[in-house]
N, CA, C and O atoms as a GROMACS GRO file, in nm:
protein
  352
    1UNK      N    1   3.742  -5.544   4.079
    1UNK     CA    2   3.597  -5.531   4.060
    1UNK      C    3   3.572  -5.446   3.936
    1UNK      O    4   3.609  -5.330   3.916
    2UNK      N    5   3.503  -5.523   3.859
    2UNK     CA    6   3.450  -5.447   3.727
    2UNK      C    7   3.344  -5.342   3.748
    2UNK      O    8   3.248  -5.392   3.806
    3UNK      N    9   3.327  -5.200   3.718
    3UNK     CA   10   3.220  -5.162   3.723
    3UNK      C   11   3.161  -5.163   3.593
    3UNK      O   12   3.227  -5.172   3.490
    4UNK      N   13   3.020  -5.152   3.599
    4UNK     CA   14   2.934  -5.145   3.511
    4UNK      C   15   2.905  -4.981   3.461
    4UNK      O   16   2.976  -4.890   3.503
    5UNK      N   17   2.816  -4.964   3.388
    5UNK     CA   18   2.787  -4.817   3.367
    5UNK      C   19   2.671  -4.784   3.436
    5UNK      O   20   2.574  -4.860   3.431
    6UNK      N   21   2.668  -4.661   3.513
    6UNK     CA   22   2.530  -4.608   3.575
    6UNK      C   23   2.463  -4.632   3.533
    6UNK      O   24   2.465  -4.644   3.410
    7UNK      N   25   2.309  -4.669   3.640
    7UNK     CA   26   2.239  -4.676   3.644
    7UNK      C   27   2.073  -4.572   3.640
    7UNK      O   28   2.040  -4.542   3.754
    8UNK      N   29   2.005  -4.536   3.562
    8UNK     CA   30   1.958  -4.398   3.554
    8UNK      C   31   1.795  -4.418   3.613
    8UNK      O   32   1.709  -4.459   3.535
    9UNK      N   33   1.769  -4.395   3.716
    9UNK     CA   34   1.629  -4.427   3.726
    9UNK      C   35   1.523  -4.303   3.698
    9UNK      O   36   1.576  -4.192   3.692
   10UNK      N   37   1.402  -4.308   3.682
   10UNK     CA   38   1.323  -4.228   3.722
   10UNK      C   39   1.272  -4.261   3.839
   10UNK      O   40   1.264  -4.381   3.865
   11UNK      N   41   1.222  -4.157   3.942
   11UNK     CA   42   1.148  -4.175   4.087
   11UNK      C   43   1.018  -4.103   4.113
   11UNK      O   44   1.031  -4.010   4.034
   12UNK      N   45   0.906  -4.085   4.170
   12UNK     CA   46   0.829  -4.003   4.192
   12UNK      C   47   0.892  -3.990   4.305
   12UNK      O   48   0.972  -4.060   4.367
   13UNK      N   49   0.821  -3.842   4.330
   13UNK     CA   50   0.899  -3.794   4.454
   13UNK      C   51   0.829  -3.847   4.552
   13UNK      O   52   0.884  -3.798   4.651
   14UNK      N   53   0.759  -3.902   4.584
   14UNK     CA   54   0.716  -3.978   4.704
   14UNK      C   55   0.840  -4.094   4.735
   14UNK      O   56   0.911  -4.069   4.832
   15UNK      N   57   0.863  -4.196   4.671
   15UNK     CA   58   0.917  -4.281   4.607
   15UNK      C   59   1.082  -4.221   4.662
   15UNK      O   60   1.139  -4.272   4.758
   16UNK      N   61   1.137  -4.113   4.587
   16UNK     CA   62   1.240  -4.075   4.616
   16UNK      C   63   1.258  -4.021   4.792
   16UNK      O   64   1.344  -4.058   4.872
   17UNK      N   65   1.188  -3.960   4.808
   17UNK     CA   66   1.202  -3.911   4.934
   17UNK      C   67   1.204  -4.094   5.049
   17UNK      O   68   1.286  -4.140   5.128
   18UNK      N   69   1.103  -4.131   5.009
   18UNK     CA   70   1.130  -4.248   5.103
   18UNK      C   71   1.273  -4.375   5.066
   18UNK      O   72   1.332  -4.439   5.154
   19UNK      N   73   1.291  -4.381   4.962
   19UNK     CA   74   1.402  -4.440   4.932
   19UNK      C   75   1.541  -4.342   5.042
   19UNK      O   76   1.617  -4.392   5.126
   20UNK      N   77   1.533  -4.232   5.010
   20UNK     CA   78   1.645  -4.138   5.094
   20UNK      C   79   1.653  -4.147   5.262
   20UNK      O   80   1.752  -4.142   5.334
   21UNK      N   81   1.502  -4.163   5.300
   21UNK     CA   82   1.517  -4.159   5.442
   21UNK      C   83   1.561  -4.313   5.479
   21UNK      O   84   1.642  -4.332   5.569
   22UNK      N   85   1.498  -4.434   5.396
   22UNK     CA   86   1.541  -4.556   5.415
   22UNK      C   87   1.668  -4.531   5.450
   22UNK      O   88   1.698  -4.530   5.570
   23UNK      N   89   1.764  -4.506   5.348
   23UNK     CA   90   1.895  -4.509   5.315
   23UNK      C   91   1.989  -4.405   5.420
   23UNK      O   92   2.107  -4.437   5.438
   24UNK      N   93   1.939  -4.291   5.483
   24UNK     CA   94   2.005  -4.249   5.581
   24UNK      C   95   1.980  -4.323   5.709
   24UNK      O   96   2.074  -4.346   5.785
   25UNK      N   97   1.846  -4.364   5.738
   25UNK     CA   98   1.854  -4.502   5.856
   25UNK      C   99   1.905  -4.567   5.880
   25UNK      O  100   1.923  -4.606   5.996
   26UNK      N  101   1.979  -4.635   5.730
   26UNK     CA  102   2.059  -4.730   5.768
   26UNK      C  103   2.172  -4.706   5.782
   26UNK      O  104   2.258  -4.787   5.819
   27UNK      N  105   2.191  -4.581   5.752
   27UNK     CA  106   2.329  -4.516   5.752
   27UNK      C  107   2.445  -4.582   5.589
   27UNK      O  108   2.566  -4.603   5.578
   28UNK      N  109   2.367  -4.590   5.524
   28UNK     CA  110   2.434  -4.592   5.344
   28UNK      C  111   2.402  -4.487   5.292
   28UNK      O  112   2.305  -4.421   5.327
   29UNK      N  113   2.476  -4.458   5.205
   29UNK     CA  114   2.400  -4.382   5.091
   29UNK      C  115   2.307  -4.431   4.971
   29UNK      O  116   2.305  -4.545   4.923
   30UNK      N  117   2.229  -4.317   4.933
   30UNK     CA  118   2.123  -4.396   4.853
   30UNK      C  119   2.167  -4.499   4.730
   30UNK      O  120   2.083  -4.586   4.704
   31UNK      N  121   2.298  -4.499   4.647
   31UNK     CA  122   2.346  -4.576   4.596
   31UNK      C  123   2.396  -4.749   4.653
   31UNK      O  124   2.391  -4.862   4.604
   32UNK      N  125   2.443  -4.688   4.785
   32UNK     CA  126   2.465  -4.862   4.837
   32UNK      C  127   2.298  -4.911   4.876
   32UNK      O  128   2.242  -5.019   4.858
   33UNK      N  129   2.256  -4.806   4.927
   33UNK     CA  130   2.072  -4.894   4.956
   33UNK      C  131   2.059  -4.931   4.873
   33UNK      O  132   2.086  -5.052   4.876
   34UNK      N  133   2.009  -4.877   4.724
   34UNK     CA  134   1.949  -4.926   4.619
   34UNK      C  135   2.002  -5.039   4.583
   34UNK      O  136   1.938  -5.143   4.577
   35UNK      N  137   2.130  -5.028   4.555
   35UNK     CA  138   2.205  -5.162   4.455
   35UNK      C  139   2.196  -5.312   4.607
   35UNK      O  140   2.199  -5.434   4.595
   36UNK      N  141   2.190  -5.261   4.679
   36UNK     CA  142   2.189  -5.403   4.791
   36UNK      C  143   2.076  -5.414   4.759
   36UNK      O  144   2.050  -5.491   4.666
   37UNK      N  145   1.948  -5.325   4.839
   37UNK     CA  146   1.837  -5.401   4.776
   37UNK      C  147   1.756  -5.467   4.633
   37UNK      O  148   1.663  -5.547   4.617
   38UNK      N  149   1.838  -5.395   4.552
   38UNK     CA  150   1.826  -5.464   4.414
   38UNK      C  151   1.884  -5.589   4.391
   38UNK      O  152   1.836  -5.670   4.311
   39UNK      N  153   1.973  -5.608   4.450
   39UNK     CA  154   2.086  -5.731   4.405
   39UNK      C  155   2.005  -5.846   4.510
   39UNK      O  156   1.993  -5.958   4.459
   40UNK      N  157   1.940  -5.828   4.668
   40UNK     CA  158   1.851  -5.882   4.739
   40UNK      C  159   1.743  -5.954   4.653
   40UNK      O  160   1.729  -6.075   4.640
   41UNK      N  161   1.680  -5.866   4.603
   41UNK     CA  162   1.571  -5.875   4.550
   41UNK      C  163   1.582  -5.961   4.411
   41UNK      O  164   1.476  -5.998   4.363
   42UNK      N  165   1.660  -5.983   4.367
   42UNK     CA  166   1.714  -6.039   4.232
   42UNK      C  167   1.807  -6.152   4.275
   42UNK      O  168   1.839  -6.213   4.173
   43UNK      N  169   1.864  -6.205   4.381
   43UNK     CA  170   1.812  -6.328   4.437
   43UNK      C  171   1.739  -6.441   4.484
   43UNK      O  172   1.754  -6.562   4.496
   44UNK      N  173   1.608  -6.308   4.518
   44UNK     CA  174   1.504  -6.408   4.540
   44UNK      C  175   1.446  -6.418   4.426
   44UNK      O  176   1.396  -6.530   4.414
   45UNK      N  177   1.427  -6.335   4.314
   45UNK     CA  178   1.366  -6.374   4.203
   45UNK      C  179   1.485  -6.508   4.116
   45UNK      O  180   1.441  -6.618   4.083
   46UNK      N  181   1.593  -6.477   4.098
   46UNK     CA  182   1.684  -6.570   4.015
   46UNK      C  183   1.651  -6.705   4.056
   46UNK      O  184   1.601  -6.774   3.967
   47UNK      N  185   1.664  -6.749   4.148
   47UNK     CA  186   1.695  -6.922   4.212
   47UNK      C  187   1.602  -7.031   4.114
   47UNK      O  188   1.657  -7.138   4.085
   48UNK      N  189   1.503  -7.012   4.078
   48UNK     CA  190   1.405  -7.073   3.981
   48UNK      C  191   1.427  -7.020   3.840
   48UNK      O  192   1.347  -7.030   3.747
   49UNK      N  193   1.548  -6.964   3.840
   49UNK     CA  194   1.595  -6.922   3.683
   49UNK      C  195   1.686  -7.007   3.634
   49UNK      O  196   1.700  -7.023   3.513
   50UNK      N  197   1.764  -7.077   3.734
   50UNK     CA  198   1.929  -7.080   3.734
   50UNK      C  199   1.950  -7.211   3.654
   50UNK      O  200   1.855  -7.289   3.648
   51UNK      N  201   2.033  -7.233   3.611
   51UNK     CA  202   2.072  -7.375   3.564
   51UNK      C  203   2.101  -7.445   3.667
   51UNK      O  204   2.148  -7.388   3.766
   52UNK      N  205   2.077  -7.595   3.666
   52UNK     CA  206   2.159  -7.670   3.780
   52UNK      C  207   2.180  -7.769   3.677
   52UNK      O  208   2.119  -7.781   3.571
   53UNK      N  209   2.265  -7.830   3.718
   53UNK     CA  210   2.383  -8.006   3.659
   53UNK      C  211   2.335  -8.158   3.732
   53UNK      O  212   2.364  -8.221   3.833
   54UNK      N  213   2.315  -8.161   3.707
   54UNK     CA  214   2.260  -8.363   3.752
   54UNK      C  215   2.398  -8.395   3.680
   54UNK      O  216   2.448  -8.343   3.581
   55UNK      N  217   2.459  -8.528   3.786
   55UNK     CA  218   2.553  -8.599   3.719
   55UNK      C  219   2.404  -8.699   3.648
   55UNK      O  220   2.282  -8.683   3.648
   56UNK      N  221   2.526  -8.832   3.579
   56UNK     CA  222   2.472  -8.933   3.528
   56UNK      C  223   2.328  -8.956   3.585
   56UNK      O  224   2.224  -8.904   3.546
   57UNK      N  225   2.342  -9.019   3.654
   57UNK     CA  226   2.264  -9.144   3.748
   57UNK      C  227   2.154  -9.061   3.797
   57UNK      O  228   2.037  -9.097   3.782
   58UNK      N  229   2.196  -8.925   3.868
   58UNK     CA  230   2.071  -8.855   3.940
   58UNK      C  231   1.972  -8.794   3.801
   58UNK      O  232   1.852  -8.766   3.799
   59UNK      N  233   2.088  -8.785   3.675
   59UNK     CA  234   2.006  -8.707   3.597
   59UNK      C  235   1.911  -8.821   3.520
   59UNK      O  236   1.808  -8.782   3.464
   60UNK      N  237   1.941  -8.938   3.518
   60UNK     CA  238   1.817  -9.064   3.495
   60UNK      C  239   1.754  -9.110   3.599
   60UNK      O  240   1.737  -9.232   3.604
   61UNK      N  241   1.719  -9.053   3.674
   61UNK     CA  242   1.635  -9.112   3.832
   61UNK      C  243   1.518  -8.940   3.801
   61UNK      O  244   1.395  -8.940   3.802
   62UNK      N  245   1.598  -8.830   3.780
   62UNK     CA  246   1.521  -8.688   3.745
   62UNK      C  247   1.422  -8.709   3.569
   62UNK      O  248   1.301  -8.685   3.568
   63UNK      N  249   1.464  -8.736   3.492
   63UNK     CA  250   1.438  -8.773   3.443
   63UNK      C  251   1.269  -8.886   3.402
   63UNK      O  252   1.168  -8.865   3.334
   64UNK      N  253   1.317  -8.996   3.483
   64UNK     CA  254   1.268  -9.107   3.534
   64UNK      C  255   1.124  -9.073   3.588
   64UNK      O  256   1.024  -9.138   3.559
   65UNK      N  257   1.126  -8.927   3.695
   65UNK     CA  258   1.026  -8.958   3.775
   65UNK      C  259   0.923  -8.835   3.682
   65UNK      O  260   0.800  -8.823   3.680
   66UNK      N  261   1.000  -8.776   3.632
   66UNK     CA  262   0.892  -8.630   3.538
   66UNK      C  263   0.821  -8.779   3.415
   66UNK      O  264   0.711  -8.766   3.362
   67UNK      N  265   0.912  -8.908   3.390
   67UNK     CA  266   0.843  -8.973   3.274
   67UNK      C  267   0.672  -9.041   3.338
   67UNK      O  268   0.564  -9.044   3.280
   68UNK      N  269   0.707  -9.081   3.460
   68UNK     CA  270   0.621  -9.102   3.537
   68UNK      C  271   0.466  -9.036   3.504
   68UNK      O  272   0.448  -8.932   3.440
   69UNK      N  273   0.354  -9.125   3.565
   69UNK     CA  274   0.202  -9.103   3.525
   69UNK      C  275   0.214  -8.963   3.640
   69UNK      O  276   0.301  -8.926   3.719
   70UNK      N  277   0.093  -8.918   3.606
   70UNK     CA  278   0.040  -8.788   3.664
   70UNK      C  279  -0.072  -8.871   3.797
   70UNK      O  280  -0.187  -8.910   3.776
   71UNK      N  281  -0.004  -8.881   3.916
   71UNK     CA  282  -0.140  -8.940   3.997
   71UNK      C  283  -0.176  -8.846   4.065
   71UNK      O  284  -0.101  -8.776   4.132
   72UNK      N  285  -0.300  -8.834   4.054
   72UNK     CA  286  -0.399  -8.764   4.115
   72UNK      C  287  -0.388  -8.708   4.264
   72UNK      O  288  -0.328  -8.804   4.314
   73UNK      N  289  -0.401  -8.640   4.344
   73UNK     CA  290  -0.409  -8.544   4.445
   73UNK      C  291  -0.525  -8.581   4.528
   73UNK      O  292  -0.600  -8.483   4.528
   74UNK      N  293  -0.572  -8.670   4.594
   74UNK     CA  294  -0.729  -8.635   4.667
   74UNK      C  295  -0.735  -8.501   4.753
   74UNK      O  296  -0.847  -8.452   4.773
   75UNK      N  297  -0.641  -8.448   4.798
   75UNK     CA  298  -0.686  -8.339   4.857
   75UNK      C  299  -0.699  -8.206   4.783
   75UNK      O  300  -0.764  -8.103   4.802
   76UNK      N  301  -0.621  -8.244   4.699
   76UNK     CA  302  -0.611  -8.112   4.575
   76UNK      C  303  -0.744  -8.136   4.471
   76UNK      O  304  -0.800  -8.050   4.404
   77UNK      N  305  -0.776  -8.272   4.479
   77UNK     CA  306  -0.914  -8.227   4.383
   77UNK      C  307  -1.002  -8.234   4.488
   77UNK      O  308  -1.082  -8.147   4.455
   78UNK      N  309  -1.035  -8.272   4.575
   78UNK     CA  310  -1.170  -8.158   4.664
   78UNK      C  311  -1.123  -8.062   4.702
   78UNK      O  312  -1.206  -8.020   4.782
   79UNK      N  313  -1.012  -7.969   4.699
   79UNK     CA  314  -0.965  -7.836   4.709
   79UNK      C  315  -1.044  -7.763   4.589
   79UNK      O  316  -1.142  -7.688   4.593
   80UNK      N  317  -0.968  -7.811   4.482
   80UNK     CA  318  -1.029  -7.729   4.327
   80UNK      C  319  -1.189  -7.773   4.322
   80UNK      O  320  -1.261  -7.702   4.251
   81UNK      N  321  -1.257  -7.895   4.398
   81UNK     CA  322  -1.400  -7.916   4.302
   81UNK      C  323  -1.486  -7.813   4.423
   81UNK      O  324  -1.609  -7.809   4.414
   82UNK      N  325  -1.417  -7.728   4.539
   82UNK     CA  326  -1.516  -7.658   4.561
   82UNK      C  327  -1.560  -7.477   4.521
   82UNK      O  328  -1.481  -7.392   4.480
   83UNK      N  329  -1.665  -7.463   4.542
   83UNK     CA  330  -1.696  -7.367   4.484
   83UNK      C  331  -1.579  -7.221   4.471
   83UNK      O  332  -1.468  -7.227   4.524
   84UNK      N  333  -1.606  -7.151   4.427
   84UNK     CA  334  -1.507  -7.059   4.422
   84UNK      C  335  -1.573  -6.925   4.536
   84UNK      O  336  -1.693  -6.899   4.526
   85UNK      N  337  -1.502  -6.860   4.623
   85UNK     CA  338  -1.550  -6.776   4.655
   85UNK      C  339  -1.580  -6.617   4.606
   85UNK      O  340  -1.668  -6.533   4.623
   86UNK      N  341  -1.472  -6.629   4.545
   86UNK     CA  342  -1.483  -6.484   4.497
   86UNK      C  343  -1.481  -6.489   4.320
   86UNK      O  344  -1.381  -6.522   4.257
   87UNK      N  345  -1.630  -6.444   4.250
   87UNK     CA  346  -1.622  -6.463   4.111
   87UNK      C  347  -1.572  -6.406   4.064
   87UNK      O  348  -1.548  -6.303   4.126
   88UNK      N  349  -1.526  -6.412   3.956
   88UNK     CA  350  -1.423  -6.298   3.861
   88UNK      C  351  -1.482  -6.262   3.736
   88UNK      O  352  -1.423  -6.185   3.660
   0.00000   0.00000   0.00000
């Protein structure tokens, strides 16, 4: 396992203090809390980042259907044509 070089955060102490009690709850230290929940959390953000591979055939059928017309939604346009509730 490669390590990387520390990590340096700033915390408010609100922030810090609750990160610490998290982390004795679970019985880690505040270093394994943080980096699990970071590495958690940066899973759910990555997945819509990632590259994926189409062979041949799927990648002209993928292709194929983005060349495709834009058809319309009936429920999505009387969704959007009604009023808005909250103005901005």
């Amino acid at each position: 396992m490669t390590v990387a070089p520390a990590l340096h955060l700033r915390l408010r102490a609100a922030d810090n203090e609750l990160i610490r009690r998290a982390a004795t709850q679970t019985g880690q230290s505040v270093s394994d809390f943080l980096t699990r929940s970071a590495v958690e959390r940066a899973h759910e953000v990555l997945p819509d980042q990632r590259d994926f591979t189409l062979g041949d055939a799927t990648r002209d059928q993928f292709v194929a259907v983005l060349d495709e017309p834009v058809r319309p939604d009936p429920q999505l346009v009387e969704l959007f044509s009604r009023p808005q509730r909250i103005a901005r």
